[in-house]
PDB file of N, CA, C and O in Angstrom:
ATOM      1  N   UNK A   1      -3.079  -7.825  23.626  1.00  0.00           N
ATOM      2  CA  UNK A   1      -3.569  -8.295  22.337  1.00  0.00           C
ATOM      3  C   UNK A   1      -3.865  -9.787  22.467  1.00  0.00           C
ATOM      4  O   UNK A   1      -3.076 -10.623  22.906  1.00  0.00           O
ATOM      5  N   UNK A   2      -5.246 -10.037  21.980  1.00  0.00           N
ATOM      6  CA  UNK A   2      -5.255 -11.466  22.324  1.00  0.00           C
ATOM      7  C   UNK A   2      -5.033 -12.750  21.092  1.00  0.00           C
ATOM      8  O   UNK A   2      -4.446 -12.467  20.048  1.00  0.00           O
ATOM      9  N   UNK A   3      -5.176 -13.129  21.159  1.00  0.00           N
ATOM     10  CA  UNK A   3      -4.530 -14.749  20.212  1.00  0.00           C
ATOM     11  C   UNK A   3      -5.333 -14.610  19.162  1.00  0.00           C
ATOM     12  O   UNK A   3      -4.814 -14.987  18.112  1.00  0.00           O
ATOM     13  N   UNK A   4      -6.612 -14.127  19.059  1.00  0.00           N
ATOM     14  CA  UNK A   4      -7.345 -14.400  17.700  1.00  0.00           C
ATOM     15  C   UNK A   4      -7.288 -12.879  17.083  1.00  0.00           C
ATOM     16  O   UNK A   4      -7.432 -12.912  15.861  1.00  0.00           O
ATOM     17  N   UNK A   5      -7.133 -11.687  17.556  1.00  0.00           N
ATOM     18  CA  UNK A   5      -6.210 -10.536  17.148  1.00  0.00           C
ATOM     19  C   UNK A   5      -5.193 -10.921  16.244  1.00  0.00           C
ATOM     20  O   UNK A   5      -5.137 -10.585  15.061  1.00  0.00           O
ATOM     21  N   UNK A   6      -4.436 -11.602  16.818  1.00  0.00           N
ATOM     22  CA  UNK A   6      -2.830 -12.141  16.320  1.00  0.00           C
ATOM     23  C   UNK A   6      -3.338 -13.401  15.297  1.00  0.00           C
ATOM     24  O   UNK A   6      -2.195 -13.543  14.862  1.00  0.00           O
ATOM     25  N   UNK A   7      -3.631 -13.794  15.013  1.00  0.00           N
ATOM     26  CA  UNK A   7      -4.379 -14.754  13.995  1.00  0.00           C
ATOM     27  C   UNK A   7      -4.993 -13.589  12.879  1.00  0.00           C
ATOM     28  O   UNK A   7      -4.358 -13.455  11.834  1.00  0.00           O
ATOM     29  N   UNK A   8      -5.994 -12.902  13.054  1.00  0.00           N
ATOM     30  CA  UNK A   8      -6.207 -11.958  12.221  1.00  0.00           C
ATOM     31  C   UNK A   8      -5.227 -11.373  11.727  1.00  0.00           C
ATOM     32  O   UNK A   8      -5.203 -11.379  10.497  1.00  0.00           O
ATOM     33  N   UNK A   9      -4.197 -10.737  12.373  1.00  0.00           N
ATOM     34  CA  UNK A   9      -3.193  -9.961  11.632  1.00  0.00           C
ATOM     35  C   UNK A   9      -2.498 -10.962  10.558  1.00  0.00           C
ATOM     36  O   UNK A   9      -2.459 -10.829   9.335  1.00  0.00           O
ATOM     37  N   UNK A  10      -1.930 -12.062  11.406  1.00  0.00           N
ATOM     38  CA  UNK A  10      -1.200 -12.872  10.195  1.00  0.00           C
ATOM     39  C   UNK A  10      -1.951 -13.616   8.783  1.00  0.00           C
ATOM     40  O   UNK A  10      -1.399 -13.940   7.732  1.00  0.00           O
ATOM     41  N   UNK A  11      -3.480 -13.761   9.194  1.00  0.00           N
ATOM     42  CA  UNK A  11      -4.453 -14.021   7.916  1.00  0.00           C
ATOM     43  C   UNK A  11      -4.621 -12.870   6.813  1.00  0.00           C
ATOM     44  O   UNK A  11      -4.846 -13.142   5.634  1.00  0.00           O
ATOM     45  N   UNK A  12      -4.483 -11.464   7.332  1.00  0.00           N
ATOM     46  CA  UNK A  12      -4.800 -10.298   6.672  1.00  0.00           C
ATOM     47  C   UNK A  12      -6.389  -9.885   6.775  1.00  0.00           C
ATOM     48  O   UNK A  12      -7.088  -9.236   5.997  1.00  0.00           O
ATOM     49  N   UNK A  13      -6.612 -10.351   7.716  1.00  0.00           N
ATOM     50  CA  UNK A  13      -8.358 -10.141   8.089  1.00  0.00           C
ATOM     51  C   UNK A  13      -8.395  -8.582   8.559  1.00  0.00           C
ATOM     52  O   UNK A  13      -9.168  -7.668   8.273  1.00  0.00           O
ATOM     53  N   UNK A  14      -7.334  -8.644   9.331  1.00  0.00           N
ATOM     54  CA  UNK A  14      -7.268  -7.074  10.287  1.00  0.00           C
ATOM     55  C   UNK A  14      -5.671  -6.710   9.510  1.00  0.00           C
ATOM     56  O   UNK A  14      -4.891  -7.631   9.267  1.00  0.00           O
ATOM     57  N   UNK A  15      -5.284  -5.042   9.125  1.00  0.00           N
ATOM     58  CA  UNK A  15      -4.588  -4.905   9.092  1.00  0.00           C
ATOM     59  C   UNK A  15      -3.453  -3.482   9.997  1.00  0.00           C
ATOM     60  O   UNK A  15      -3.766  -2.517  10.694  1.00  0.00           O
ATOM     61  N   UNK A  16      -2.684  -3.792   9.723  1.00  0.00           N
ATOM     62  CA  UNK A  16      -1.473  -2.998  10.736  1.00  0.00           C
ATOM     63  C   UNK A  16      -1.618  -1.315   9.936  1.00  0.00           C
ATOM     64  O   UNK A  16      -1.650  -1.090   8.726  1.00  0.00           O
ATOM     65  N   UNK A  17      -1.678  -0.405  10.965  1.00  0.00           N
ATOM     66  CA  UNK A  17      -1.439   0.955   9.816  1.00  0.00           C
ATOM     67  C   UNK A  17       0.089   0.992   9.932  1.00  0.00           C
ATOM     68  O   UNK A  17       0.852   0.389  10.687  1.00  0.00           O
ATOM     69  N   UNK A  18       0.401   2.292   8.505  1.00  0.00           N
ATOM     70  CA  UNK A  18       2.046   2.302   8.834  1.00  0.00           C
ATOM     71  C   UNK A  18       2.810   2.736  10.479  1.00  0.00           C
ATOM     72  O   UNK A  18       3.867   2.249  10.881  1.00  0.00           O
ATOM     73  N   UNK A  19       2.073   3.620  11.139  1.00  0.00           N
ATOM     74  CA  UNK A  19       2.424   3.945  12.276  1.00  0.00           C
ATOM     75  C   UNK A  19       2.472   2.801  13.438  1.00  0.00           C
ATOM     76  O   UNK A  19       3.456   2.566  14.140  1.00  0.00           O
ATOM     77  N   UNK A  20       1.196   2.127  13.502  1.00  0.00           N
ATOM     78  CA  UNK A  20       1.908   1.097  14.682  1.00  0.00           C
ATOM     79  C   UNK A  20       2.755   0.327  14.103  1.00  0.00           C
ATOM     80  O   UNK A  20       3.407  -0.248  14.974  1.00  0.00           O
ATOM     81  N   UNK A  21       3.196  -0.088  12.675  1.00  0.00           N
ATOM     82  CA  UNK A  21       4.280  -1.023  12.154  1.00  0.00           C
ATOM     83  C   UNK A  21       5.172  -0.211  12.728  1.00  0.00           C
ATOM     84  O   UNK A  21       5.697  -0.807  13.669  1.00  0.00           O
ATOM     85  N   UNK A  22       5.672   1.094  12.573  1.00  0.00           N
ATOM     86  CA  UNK A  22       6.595   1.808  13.378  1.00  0.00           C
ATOM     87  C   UNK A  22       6.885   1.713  14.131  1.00  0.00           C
ATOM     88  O   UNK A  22       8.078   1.471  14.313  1.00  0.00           O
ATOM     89  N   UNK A  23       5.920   1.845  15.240  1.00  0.00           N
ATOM     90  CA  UNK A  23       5.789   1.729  16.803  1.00  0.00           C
ATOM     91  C   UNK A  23       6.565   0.322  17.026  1.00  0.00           C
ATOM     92  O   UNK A  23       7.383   0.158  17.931  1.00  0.00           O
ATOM     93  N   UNK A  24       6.213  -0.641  16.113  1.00  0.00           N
ATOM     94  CA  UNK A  24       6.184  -2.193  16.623  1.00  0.00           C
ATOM     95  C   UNK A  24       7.914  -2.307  16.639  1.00  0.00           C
ATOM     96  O   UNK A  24       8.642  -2.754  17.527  1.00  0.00           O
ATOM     97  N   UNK A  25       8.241  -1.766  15.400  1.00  0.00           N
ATOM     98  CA  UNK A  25       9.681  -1.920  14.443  1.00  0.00           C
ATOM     99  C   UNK A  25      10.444  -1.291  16.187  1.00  0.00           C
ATOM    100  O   UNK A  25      11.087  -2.059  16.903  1.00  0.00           O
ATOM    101  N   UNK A  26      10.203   0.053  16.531  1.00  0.00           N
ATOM    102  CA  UNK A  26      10.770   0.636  17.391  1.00  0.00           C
ATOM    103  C   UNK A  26      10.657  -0.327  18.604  1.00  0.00           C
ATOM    104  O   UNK A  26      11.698  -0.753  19.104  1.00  0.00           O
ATOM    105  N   UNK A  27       9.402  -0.706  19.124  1.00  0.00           N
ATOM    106  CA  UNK A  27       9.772  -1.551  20.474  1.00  0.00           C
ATOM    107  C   UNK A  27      10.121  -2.694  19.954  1.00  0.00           C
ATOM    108  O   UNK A  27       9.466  -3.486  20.631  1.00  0.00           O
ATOM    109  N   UNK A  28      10.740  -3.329  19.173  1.00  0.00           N
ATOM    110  CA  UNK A  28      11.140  -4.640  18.735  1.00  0.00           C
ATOM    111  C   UNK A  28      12.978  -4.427  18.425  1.00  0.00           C
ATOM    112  O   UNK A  28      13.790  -5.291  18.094  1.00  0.00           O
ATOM    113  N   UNK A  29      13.161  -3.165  18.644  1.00  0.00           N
ATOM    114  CA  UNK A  29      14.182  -2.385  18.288  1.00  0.00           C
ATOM    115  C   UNK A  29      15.072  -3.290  16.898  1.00  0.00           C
ATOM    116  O   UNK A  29      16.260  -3.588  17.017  1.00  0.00           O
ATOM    117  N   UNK A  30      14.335  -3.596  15.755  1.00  0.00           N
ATOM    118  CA  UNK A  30      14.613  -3.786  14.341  1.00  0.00           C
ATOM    119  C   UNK A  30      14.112  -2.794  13.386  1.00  0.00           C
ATOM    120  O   UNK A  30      13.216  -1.986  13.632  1.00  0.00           O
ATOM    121  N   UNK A  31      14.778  -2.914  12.231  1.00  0.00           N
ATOM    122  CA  UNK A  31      14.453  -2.164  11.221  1.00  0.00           C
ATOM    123  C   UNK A  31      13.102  -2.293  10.925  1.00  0.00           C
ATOM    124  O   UNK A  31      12.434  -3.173  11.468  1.00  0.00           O
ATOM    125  N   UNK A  32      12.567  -1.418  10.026  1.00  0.00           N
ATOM    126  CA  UNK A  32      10.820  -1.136   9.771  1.00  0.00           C
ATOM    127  C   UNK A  32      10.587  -2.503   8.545  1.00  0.00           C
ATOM    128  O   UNK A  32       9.568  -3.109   8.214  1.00  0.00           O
ATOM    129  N   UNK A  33      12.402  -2.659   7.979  1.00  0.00           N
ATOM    130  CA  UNK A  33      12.347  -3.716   6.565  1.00  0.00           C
ATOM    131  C   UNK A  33      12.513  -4.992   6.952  1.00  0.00           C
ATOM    132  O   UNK A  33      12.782  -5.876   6.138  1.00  0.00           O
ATOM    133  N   UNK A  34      12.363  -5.221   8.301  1.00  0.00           N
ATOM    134  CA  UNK A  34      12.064  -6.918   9.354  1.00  0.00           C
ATOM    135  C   UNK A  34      10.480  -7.337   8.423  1.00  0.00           C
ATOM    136  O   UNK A  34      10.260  -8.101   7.483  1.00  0.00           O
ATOM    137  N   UNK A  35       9.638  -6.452   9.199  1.00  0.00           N
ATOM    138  CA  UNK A  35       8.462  -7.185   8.462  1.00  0.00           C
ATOM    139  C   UNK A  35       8.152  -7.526   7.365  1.00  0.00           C
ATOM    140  O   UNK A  35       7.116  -8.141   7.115  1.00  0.00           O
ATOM    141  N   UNK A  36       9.603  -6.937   5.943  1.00  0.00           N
ATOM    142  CA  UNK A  36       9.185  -7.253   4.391  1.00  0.00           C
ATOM    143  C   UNK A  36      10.188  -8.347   3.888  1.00  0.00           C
ATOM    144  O   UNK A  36      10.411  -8.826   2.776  1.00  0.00           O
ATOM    145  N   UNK A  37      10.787  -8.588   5.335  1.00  0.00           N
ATOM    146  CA  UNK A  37      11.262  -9.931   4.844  1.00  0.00           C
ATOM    147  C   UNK A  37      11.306 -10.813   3.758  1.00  0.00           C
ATOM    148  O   UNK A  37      12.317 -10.914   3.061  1.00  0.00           O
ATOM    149  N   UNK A  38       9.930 -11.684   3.494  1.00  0.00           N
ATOM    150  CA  UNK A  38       9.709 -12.448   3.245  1.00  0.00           C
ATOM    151  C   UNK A  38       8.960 -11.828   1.812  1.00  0.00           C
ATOM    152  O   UNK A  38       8.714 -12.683   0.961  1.00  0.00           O
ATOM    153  N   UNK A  39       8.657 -10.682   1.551  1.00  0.00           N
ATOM    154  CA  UNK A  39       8.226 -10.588   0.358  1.00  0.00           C
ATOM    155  C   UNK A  39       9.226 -10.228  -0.753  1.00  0.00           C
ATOM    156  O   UNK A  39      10.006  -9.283  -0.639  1.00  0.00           O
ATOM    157  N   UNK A  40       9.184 -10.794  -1.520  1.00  0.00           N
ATOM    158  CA  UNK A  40      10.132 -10.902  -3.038  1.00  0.00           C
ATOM    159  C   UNK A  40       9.418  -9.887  -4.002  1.00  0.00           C
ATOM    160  O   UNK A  40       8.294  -9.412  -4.165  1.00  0.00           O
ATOM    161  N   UNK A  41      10.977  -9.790  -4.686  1.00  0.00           N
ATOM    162  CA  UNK A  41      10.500  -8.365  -5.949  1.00  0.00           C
ATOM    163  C   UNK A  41       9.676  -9.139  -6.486  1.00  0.00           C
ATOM    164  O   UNK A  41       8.588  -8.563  -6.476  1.00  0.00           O
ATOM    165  N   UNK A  42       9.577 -10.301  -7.032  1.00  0.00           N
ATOM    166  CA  UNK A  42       8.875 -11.036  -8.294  1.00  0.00           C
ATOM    167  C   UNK A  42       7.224 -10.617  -7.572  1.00  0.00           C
ATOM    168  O   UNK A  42       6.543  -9.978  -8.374  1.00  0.00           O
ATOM    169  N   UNK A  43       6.638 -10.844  -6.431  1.00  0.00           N
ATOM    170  CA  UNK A  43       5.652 -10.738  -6.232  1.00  0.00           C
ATOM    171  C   UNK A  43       5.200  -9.300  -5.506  1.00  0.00           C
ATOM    172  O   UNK A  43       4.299  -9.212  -4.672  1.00  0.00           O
ATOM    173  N   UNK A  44       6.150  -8.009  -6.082  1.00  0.00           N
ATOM    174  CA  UNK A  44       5.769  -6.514  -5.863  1.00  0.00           C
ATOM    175  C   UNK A  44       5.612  -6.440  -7.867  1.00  0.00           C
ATOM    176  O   UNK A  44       4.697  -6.006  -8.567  1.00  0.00           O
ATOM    177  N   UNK A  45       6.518  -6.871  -8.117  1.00  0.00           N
ATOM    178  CA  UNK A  45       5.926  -6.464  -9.932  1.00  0.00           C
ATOM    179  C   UNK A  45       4.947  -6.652 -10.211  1.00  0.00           C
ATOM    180  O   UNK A  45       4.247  -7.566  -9.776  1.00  0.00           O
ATOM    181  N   UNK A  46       4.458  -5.339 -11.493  1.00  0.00           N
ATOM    182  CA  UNK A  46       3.296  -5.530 -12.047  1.00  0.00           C
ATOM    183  C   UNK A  46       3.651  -5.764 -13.628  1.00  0.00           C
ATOM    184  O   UNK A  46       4.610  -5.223 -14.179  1.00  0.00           O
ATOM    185  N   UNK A  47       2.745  -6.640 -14.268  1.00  0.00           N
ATOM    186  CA  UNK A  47       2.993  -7.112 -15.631  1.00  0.00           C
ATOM    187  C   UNK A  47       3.019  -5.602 -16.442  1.00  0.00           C
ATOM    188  O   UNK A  47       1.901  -5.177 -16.733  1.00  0.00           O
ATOM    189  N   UNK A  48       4.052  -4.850 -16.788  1.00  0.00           N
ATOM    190  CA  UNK A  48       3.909  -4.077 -17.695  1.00  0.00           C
ATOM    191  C   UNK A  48       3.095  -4.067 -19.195  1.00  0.00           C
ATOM    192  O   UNK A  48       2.597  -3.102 -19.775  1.00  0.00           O
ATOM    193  N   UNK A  49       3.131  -5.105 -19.491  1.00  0.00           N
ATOM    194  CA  UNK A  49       2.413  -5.113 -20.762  1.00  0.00           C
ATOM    195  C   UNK A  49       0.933  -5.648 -20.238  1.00  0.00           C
ATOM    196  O   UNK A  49       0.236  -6.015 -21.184  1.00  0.00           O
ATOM    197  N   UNK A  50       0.394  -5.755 -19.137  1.00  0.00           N
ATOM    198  CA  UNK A  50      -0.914  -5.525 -18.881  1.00  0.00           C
ATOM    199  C   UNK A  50      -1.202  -4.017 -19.030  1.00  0.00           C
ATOM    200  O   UNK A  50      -2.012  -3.507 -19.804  1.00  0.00           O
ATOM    201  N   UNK A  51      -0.308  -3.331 -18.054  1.00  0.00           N
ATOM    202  CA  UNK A  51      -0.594  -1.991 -18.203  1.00  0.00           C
ATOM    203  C   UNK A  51      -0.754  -0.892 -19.181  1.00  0.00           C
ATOM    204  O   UNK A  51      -1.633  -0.037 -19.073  1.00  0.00           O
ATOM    205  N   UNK A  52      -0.024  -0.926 -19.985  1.00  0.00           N
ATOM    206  CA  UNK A  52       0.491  -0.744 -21.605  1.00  0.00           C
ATOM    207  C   UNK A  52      -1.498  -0.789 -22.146  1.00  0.00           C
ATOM    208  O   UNK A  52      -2.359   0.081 -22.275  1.00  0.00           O
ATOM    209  N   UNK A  53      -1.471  -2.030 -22.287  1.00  0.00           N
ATOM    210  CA  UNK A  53      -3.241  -2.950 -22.538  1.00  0.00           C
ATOM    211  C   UNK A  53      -4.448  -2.195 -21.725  1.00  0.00           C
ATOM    212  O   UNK A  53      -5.665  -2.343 -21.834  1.00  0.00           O
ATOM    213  N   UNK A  54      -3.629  -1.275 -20.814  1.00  0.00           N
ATOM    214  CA  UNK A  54      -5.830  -1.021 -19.683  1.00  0.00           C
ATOM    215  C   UNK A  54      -5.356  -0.110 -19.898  1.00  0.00           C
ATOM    216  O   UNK A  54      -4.181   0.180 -19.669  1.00  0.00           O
ATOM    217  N   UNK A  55      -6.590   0.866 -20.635  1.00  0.00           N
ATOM    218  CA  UNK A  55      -7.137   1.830 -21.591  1.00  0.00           C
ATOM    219  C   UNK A  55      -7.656   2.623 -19.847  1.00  0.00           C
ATOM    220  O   UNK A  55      -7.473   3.816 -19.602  1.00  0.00           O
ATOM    221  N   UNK A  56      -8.202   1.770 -18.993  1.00  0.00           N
ATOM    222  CA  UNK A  56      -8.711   2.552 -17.918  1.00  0.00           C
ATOM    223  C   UNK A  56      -7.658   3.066 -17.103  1.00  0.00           C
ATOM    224  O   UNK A  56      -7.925   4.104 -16.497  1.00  0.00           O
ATOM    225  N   UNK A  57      -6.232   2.449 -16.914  1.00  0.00           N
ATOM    226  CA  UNK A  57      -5.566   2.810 -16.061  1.00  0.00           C
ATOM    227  C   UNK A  57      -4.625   4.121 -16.964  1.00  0.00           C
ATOM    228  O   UNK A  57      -4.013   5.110 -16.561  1.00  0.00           O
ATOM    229  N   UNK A  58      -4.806   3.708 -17.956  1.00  0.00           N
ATOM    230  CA  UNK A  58      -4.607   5.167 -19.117  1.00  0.00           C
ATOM    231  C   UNK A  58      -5.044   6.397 -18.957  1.00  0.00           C
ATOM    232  O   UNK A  58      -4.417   7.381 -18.564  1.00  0.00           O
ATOM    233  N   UNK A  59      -6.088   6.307 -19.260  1.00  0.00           N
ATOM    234  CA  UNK A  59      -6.822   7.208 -18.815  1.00  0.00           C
ATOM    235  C   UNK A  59      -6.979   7.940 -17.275  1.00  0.00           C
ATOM    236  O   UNK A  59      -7.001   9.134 -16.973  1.00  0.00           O
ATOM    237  N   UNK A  60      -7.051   7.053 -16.668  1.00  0.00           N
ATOM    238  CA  UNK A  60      -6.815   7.386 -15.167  1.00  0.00           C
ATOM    239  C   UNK A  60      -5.168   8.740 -14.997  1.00  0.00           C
ATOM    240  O   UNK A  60      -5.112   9.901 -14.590  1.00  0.00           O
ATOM    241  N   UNK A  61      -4.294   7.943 -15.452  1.00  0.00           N
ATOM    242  CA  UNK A  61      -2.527   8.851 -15.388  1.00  0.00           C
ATOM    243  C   UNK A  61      -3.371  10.004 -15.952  1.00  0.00           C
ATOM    244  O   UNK A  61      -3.650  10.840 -15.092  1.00  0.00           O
ATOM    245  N   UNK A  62      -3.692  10.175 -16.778  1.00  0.00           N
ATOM    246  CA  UNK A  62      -3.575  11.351 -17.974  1.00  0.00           C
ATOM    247  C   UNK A  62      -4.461  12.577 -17.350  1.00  0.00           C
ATOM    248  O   UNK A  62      -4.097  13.729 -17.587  1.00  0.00           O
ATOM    249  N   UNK A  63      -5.723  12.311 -16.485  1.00  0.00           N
ATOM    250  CA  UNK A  63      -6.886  12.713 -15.883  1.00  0.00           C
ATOM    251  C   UNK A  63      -5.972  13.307 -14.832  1.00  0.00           C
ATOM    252  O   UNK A  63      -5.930  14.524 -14.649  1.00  0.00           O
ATOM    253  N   UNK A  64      -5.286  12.501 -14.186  1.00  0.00           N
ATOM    254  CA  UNK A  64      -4.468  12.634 -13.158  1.00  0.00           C
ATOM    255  C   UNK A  64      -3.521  13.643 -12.861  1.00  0.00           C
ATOM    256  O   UNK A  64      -3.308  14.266 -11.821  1.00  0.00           O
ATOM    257  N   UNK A  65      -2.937  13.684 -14.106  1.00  0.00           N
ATOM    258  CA  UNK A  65      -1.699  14.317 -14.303  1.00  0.00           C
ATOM    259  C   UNK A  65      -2.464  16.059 -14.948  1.00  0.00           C
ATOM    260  O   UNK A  65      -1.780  17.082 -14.937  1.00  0.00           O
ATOM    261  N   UNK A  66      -3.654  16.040 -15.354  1.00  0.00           N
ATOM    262  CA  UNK A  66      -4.466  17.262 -15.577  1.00  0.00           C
ATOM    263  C   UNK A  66      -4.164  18.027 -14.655  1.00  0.00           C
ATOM    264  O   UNK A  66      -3.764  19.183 -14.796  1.00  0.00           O
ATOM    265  N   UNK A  67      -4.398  17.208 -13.211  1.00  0.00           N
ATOM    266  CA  UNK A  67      -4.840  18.398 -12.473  1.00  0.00           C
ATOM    267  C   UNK A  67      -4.135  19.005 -11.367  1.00  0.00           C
ATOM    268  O   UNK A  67      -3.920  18.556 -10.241  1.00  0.00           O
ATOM    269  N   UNK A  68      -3.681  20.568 -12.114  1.00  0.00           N
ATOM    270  CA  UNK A  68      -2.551  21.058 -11.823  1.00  0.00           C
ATOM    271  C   UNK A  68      -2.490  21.438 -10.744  1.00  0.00           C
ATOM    272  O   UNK A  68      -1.504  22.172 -10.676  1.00  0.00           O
ATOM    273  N   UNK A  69      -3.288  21.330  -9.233  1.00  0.00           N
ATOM    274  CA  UNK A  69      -3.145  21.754  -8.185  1.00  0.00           C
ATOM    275  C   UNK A  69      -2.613  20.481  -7.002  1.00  0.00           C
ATOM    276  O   UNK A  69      -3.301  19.560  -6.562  1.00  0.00           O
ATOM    277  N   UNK A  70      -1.357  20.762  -6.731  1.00  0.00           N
ATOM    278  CA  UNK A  70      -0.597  19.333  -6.404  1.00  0.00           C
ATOM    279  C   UNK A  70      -1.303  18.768  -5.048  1.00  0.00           C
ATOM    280  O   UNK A  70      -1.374  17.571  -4.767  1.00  0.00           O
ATOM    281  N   UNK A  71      -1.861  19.940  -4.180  1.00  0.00           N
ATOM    282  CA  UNK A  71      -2.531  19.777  -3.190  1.00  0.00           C
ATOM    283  C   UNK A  71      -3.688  18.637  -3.289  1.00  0.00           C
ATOM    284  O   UNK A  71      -3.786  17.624  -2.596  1.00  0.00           O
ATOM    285  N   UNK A  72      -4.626  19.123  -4.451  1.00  0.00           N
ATOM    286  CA  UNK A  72      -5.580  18.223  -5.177  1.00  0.00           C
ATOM    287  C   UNK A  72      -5.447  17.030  -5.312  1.00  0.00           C
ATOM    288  O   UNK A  72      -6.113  16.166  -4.742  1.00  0.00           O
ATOM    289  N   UNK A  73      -4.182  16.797  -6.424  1.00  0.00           N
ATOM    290  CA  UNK A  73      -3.681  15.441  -6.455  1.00  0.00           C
ATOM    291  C   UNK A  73      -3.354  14.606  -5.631  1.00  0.00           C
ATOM    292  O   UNK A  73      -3.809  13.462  -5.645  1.00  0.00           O
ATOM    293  N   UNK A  74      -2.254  15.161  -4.512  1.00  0.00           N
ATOM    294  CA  UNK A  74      -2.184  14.319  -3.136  1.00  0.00           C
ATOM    295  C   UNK A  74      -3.215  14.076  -2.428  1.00  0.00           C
ATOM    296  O   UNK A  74      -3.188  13.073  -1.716  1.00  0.00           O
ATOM    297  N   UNK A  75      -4.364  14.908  -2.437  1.00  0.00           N
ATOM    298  CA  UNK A  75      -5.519  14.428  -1.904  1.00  0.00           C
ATOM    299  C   UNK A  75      -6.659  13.495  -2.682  1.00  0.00           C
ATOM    300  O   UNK A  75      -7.722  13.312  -2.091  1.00  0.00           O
ATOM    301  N   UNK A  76      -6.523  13.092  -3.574  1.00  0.00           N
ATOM    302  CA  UNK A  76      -6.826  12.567  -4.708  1.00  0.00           C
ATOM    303  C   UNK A  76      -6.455  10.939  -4.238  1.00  0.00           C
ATOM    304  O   UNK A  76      -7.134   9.957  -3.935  1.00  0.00           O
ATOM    305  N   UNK A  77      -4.989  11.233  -4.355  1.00  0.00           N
ATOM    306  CA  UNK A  77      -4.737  10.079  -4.085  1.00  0.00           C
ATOM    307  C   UNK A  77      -4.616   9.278  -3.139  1.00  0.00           C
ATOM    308  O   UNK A  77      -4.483   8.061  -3.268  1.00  0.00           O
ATOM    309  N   UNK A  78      -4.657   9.974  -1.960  1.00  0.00           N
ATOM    310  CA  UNK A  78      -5.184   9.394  -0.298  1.00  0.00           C
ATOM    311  C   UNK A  78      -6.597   8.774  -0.916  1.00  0.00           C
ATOM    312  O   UNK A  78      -6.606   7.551  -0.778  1.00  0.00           O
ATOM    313  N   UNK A  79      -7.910   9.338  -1.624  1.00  0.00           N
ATOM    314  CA  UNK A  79      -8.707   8.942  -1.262  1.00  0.00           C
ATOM    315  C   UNK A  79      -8.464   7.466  -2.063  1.00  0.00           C
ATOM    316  O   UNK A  79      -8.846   6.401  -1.577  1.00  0.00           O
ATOM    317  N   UNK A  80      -7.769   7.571  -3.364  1.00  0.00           N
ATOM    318  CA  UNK A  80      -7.621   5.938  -3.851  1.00  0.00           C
ATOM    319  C   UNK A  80      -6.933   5.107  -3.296  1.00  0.00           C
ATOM    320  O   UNK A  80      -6.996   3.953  -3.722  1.00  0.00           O
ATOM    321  N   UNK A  81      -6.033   5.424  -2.138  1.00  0.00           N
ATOM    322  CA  UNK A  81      -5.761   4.251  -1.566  1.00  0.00           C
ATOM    323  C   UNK A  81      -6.544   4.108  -0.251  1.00  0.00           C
ATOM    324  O   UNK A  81      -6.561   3.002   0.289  1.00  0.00           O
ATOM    325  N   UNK A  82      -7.261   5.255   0.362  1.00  0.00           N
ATOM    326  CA  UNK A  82      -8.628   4.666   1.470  1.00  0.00           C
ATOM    327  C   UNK A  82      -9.410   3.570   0.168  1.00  0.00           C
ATOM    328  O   UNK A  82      -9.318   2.351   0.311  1.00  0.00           O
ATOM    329  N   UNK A  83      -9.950   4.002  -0.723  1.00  0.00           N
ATOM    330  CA  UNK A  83     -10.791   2.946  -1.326  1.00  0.00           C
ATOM    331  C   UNK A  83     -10.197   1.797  -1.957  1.00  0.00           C
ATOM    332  O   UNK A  83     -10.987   0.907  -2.270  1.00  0.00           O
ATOM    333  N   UNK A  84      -8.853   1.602  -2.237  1.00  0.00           N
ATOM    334  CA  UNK A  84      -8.131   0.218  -2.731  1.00  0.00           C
ATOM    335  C   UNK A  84      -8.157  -0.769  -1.209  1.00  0.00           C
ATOM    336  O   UNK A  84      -8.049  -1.992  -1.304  1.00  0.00           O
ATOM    337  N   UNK A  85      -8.239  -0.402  -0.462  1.00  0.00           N
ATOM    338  CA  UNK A  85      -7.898  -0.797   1.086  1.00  0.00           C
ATOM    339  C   UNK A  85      -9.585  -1.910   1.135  1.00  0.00           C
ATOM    340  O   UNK A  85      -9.894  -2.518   2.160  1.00  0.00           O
TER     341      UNK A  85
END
């Protein structure tokens, strides 16, 4: 891996999938929760009373929660986090 690889990763230009974080955690022989170190609950929360407020993300649960084939849904939701990415 070369130096501007490793620059990318730590900018967030390029990112890690969960499996080589695995891989890495395993040949580094530390826990997988080494790399979340440094991130704090305060900056995993989301403002609840934003959420409460978006009518779209409302709508979204409710659409969501329709559709009764769980297979569907889990596949549903792979594709929103390929496209949040």
């Amino acid at each position: 891996m070369s130096f501007q690889q490793v620059q990318k990763y730590e900018k967030g230009s390029n990112r890690i999938s969960a499996s080589v974080l695995f891989k890495l955690a395993d040949i580094l022989d530390v826990p997988i929760t080494y790399f979340f170190a440094d991130v704090s609950k305060q900056s995993l929360e989301i403002d609840q009373e934003e959420l409460k407020n978006d009518d779209e993300l409302q709508q979204l649960i409710l659409m969501y929660y329709k559709i009764a084939d769980r297979h569907v849904r889990s596949q549903l939701l792979s594709i929103i986090r390929l496209l949040g990415e």
